[in-house]
C-alpha positions as CSV (number, residue, x, y, z in Angstrom):
1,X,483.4,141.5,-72.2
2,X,480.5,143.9,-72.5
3,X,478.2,144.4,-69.4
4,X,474.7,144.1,-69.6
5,X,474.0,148.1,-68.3
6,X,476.9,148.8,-71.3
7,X,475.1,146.6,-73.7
8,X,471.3,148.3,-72.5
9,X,472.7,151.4,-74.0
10,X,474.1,150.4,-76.9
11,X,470.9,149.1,-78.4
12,X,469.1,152.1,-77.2
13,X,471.7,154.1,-79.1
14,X,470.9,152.2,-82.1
15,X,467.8,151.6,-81.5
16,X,467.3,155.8,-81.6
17,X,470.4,156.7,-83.7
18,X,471.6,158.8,-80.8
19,X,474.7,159.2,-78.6
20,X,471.8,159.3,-75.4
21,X,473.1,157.9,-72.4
22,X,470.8,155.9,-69.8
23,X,472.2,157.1,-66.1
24,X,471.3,154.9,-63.4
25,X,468.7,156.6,-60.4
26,X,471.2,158.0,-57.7
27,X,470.7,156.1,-54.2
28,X,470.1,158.3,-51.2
29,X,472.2,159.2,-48.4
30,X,470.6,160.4,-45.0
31,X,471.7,161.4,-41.1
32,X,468.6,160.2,-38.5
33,X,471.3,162.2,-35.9
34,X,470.9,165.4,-38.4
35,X,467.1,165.9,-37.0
36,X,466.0,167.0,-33.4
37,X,464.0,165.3,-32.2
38,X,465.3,162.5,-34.1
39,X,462.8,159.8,-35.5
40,X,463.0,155.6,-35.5
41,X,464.4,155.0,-39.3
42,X,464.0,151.6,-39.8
43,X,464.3,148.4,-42.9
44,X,460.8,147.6,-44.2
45,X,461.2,144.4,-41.7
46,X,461.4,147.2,-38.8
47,X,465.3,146.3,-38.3
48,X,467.3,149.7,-37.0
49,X,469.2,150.7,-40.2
50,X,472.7,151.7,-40.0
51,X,475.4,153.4,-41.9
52,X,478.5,151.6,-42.7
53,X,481.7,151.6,-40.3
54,X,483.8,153.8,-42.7
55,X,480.6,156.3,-43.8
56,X,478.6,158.7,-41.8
57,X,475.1,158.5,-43.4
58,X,472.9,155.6,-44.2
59,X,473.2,154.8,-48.3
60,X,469.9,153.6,-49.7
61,X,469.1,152.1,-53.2
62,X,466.6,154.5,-55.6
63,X,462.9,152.7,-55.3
64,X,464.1,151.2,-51.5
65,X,461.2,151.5,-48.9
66,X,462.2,152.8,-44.9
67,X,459.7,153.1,-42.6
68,X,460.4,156.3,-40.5
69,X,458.1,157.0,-36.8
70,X,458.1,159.3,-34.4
71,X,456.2,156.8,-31.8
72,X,454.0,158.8,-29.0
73,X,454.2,161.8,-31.6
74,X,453.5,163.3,-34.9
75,X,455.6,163.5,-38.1
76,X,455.4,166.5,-40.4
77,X,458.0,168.3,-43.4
78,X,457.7,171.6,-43.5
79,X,454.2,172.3,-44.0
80,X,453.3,168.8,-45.0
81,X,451.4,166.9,-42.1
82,X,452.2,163.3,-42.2
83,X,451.2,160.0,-39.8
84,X,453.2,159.3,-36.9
85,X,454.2,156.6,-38.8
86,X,455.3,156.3,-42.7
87,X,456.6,154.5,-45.7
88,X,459.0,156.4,-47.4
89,X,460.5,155.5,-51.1
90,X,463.7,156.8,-51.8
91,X,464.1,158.7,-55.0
92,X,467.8,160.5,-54.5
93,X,469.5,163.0,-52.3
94,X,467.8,162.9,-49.5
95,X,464.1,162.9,-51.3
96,X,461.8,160.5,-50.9
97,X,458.1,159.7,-52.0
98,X,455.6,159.6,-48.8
99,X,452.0,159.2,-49.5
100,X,452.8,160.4,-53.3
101,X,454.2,163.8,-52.0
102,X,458.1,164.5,-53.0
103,X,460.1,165.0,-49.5
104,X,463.1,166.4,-48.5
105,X,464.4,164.0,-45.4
106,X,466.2,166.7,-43.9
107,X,463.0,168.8,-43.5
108,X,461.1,165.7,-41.8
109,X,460.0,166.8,-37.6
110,X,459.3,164.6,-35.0
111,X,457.2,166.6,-32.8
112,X,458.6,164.6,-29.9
113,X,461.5,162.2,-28.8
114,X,460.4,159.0,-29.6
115,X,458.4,157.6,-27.0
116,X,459.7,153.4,-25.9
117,X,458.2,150.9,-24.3
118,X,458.8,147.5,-22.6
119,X,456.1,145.1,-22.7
120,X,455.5,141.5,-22.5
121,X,455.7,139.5,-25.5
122,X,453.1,137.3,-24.1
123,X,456.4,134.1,-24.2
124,X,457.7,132.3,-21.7
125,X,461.5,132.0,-21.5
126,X,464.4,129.7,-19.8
127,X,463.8,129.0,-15.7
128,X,460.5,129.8,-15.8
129,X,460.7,133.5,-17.1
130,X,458.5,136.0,-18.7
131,X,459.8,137.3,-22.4
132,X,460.2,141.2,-22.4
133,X,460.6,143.2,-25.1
134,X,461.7,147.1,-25.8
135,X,461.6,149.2,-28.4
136,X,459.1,151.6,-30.5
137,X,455.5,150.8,-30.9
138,X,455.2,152.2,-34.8
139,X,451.6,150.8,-35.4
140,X,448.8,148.5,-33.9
141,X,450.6,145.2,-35.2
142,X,454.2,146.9,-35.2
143,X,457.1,147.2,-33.0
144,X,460.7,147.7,-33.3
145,X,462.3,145.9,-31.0
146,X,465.9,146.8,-29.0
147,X,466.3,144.6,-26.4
148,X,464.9,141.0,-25.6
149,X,464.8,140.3,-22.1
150,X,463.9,136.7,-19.9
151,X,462.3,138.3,-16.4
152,X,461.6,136.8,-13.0
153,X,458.8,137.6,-12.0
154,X,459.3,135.5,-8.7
155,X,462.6,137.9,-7.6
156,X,461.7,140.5,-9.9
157,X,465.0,140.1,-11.4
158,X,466.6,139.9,-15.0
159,X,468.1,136.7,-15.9
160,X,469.3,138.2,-19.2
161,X,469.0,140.5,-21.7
162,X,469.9,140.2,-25.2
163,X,470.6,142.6,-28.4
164,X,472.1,143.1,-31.7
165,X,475.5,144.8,-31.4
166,X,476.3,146.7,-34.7
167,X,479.1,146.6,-36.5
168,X,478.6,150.5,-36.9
169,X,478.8,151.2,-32.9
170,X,481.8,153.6,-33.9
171,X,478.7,156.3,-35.2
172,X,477.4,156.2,-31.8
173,X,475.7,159.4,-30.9
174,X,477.5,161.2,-27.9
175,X,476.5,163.6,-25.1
176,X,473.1,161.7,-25.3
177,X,470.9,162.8,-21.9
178,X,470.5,160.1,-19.4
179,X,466.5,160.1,-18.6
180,X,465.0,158.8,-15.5
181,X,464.7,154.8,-15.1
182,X,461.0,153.7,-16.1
183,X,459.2,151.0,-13.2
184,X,456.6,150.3,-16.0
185,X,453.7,147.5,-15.1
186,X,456.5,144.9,-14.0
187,X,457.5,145.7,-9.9
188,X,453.9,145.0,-8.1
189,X,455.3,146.5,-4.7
190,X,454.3,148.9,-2.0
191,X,457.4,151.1,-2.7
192,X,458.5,152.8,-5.4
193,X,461.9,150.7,-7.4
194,X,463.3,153.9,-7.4
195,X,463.4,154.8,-3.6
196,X,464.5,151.5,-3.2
197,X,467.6,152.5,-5.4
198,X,468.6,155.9,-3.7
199,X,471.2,155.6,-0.9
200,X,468.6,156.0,1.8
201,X,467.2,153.0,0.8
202,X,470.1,150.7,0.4
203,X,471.2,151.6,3.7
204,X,467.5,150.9,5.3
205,X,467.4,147.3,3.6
206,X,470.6,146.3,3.4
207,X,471.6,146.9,6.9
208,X,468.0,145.9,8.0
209,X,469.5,142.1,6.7
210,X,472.6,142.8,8.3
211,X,471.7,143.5,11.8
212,X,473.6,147.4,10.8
213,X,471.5,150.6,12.0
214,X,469.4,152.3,9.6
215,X,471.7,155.1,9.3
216,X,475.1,152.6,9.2
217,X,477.4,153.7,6.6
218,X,479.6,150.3,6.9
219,X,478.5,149.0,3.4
220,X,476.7,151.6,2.1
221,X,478.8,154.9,2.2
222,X,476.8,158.4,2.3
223,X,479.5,159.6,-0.5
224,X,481.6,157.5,-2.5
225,X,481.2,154.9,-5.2
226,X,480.5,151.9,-2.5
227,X,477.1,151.9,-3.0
228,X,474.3,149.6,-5.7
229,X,473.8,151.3,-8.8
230,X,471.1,150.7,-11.7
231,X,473.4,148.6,-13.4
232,X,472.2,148.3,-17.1
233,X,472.4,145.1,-18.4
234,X,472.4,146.5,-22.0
235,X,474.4,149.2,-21.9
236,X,473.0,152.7,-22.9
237,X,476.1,152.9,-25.2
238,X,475.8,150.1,-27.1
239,X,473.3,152.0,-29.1
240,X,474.2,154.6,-32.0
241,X,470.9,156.6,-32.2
242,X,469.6,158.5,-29.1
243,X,466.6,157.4,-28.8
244,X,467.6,153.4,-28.8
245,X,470.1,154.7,-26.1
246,X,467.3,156.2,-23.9
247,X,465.0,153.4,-24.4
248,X,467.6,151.0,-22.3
249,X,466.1,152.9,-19.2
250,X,463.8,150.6,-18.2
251,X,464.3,149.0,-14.4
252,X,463.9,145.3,-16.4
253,X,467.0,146.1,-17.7
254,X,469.0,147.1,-14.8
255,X,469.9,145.0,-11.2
256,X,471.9,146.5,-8.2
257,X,475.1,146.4,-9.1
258,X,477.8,148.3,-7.1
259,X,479.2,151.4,-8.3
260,X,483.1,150.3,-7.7
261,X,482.4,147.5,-10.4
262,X,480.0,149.5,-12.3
263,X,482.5,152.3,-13.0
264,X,485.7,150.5,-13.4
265,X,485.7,146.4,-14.7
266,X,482.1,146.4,-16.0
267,X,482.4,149.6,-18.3
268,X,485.9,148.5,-19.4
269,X,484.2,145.2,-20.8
270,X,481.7,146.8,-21.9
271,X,483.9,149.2,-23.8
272,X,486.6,146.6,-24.9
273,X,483.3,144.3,-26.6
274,X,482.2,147.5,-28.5
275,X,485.8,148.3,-29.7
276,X,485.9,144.4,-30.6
277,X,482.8,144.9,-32.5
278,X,483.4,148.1,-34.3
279,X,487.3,147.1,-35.4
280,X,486.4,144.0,-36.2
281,X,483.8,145.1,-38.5
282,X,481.5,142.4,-37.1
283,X,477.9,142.3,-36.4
284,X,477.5,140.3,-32.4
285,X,475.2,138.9,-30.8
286,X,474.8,140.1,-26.8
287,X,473.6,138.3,-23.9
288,X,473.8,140.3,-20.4
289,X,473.2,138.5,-17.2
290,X,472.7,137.9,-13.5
291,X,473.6,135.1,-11.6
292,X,473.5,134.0,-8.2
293,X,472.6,136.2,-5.0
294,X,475.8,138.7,-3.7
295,X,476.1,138.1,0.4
296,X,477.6,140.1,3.3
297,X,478.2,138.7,7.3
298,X,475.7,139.7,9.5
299,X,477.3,141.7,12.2
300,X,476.6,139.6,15.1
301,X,476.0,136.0,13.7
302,X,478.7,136.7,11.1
303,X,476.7,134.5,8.8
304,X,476.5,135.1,5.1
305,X,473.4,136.6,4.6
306,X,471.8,136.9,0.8
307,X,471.3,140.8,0.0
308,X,468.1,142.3,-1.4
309,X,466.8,145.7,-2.2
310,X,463.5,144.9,-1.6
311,X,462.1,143.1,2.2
312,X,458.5,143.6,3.1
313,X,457.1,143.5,7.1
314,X,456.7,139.4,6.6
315,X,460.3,138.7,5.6
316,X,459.7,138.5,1.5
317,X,462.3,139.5,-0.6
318,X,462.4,140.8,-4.0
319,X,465.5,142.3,-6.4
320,X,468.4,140.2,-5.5
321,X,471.9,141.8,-5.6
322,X,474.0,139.5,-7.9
323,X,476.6,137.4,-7.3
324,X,478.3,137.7,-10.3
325,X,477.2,139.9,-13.7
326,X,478.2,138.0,-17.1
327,X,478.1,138.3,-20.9
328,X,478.2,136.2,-23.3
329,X,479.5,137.9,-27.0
330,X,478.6,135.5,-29.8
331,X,479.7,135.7,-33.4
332,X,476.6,133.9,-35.5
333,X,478.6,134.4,-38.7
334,X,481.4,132.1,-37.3
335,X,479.5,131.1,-34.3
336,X,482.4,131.7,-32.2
337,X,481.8,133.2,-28.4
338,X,483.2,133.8,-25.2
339,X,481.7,134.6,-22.0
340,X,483.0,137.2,-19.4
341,X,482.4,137.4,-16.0
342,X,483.0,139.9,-12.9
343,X,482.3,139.4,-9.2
344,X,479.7,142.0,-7.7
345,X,480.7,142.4,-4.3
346,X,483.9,145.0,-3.5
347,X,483.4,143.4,0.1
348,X,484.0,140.1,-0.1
349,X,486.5,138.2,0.8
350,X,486.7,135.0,-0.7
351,X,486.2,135.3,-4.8
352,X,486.7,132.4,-5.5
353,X,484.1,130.9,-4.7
354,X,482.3,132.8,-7.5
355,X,484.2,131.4,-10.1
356,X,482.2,129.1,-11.9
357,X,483.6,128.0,-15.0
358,X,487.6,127.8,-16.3
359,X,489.4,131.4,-16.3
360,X,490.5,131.1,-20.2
361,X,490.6,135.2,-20.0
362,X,494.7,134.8,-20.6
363,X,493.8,133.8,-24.8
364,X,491.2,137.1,-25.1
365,X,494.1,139.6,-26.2
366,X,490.9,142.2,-26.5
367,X,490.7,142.8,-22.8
368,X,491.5,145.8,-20.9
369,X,490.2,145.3,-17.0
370,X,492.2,144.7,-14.1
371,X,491.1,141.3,-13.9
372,X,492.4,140.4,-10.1
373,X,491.0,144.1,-8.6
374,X,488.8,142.9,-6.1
375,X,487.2,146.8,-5.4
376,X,487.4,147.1,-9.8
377,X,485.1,143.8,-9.8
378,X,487.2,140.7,-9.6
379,X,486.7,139.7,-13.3
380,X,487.5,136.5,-15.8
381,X,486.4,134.8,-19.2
382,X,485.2,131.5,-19.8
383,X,484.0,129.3,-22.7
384,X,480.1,129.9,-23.8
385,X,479.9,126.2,-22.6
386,X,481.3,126.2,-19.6
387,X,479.6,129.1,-18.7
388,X,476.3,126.8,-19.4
389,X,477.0,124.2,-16.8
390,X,475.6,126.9,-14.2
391,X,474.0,129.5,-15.9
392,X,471.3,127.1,-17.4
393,X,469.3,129.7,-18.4
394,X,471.7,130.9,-21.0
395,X,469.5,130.5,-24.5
396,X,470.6,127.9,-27.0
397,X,473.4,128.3,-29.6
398,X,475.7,126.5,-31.5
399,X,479.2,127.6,-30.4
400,X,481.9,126.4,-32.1
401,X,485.5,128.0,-30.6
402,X,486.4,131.3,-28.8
403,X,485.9,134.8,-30.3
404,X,489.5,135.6,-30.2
C-alpha cells in the first residue's frame, strides 16, 4: 500500500520528470534547563511543556507556536531585543521565527529569574475559601498557572493545594536554590509570618498556650528536628524546571508542620508518588491538605489545648498546626486514586484518634514510609471516598477504584 507522503512525491516526480525528493521540515528539539536564567516555555494554551520520560529535550513540530517569558524581566538573543514575552514558531534545530527575525533558542537571555506570583483568582472554593493561584504573569490577560490553592482566610490556613504532576518528573532540575518564603497580600497581622516560623517564635506561642515559659524547650527543642517547619503542601520537587520549583515558596502554600514528620514520612510519600508517577509513565493529578487542629496538654490543667502559631493580646488565633497532612493522588485517565495520610504531632500519644477513614495502606505496594513511627509521622492510606466523609472540602471527582 502506498502512503500518501510516498504517493505526494511520486506525482511531483512525474509531474517534473525528476528523481527530486520532497523532505519533510525537521521538528525542533530544545533544553529551557540549557539557559541561565532560565525562561517560562510554555504550549500556546500557557500549559508548562515537557520533554518525554525517555528524552532530555522538549521535541516540537516545524510551524508549532510556544510562547517563551521571562516574567518581571526582559528577553533578548544575542543582540536582538525582544518583549518580556513572545511567540516563537519553530522552524528546526533549535531556530525559531520571533517577530519575523530567525532565532537560535540557545542564544535566548532572560535578564532575570522569572519573577512568580500568588494571587486571588477572584473564586470562591469548598468551606467557604478563597481560590489562589501561582504561577507567571506573561501578559495583562495571561498567567501560567502552577499551583491552585482553596485558602482560609478565617485561620489563615490552606485547606488544599492542587497541581499537575508530570509524567516527566524524572527531568527534574537538581541543586535548585531554596529562596526565602513570600507573605504576599494574604496574612493581615501585626507580625511578620516569618518570625512567627523561626524557633523563637514557636517557643513564645506555643508554650504561651501551654502554660510553658517563654524560653521552655519541652516541645520546641533549641536544636534538633522537634520543631514546625514551613511544610510545603506542593512540594518544591515536584517541579522539573527551576523556576516552577521556586515559585512553590509562597506561605499559602505551606502550614507548620513538624520537622520529624517533615523530614522522614512526608518526604518519603512525597518521593514514593513521584517515583509512581515517573515509572508509571502517568500524568496525576495532586491534592495536598490540612485537616483538623494538632493539640498538646497544658502543663498544669493537662487539657488538650489546640496549637497555633499565631495568638494576638485578645486571645485570637490564626495559622493552625494540623492534625493530620493528606494527599490525595488521582489518575483522571483511569480515574483511579488513593489518599494518604500522616499524623503531625511526634508528641502525642493517642494516634488513633486521628485516623479517620479505613487504613487500606497494606494493597499500595508503592509505599516506602514507616507507617507505625510515631516520631517518622504515624502514617496510612485510605480510599479517595472515605477520605471525603471528613475532609468535605476535598474538590469533586469521579473515582472509580485505587491507584494501585
Amino acid at each position: 500500500m502506498v502512503g500518501f507522503a510516498t504517493l505526494l512525491i511520486l506525482v511531483v516526480q512525474a509531474t517534473l520528470g525528476t528523481s527530486f525528493v520532497l523532505t519533510p521540515r525537521a521538528g525542533c528539539s530544545i533544553s529551557p534547563s540549557n539557559l541561565d536564567p532560565e525562561p517560562i516555555i510554555v504550549s500556546g494554551n500557557f500549559q508548562f511543556l515537557y520533554a518525554e520520560p525517555d528524552a532530555t529535550s522538549i521535541s516540537l513540530n516545524a510551524g508549532e507556536t510556544v510562547i517563551i517569558s521571562c516574567p518581571g524581566g526582559t528577553l533578548s538573543a544575542g543582540s536582538t531585543k525582544l518583549d518580556a514575552t513572545v511567540s516563537a514558531v519553530c522552524e528546526s534545530g533549535t531556530e525559531f521565527t520571533i517577530d519575523g527575525k530567525t532565532v537560535d533558542f540557545n542564544n535566548i537571555e532572560c535578564s532575570r529569574n522569572p519573577f512568580h506570583t500568588a494571587r486571588y483568582t477572584g473564586k470562591s472554593c469548598e468551606a467557604g475559601g478563597k481560590e489562589i493561584e501561582v504561577g507567571f504573569v506573561l501578559s495583562d490577560d495571561t498567567f501560567a498557572r502552577e499551583i491552585l490553592i482553596c485558602f482560609d482566610e478565617a485561620n489563615l490556613n490552606s485547606l488544599y493545594s492542587t497541581y499537575d504532576l508530570t509524567r516527566s518528573i524524572g527531568n527534574h532540575e537538581s541543586g535548585v536554590a531554596r529562596p526565602s518564603f513570600i507573605e504576599d497580600d494574604f496574612y493581615n497581622l501585626d507580625r511578620k509570618v516569618n518570625d512567627l516560623y523561626v524557633r523563637g517564635g514557636q517557643q513564645a506561642t506555643i508554650n504561651g498556650l501551654l502554660g510553658l515559659s517563654a524560653s521552655s524547650t519541652k516541645y520546641i527543642e533549641d536544636s534538633s528536628d522537634y520543631f514546625l517547619s514551613r511544610g510545603h503542601l506542593t512540594a518544591k520537587a515536584d517541579f522539573v524546571y527551576g523556576p516552577q520549583q521556586t515559585a512553590t515558596f509562597h506561605y499559602v502554600n505551606a502550614a507548620p508542620q513538624w520537622q520529624t514528620f517533615n523530614g522522614d514520612n512526608w518526604n518519603t510519600l512525597e518521593a514514593d508518588v513521584r517515583d509512581y508517577a515517573e515509572e508509571n509513565e502517568l500524568d496525576l493529578k495532586v491534592y495536598t491538605g490540612t485537616y483538623g487542629v494538632s493539640t498538646l496538654p497544658h502543663e498544669d490543667t493537662k487539657e488538650e489545648i489546640p496549637l497555633y502559631l499565631y495568638v494576638d493580646d485578645n486571645g485570637n488565633k490564626a495559622i493552625p498546626v494540623p492534625e493530620l497532612y493528606w494527599k490525595v493522588v488521582y489518575n483522571p485517565e483511569t480515574k483511579q486514586g488513593v489518599a494518604l495520610l500522616g499524623v503531625n504531632n511526634p508528641y502525642q500519644t493517642d494516634v488513633t484518634k486521628s485516623v479517620i477513614c479505613k487504613d487500606i495502606s497494606s494493597q499500595i505496594n508503592w509505599l516506602n514510609w514507616k507507617p507505625t513511627d510515631q516520631k517518622a509521622g504515624y502514617s496510612y492510606a485510605c480510599e479517595v471516598d472515605d477520605l471525603r466523609k471528613s475532609v468535605t472540602y476535598l474538590p469533586e471527582f469521579e473515582v472509580q477504584g485505587l491507584l494501585l
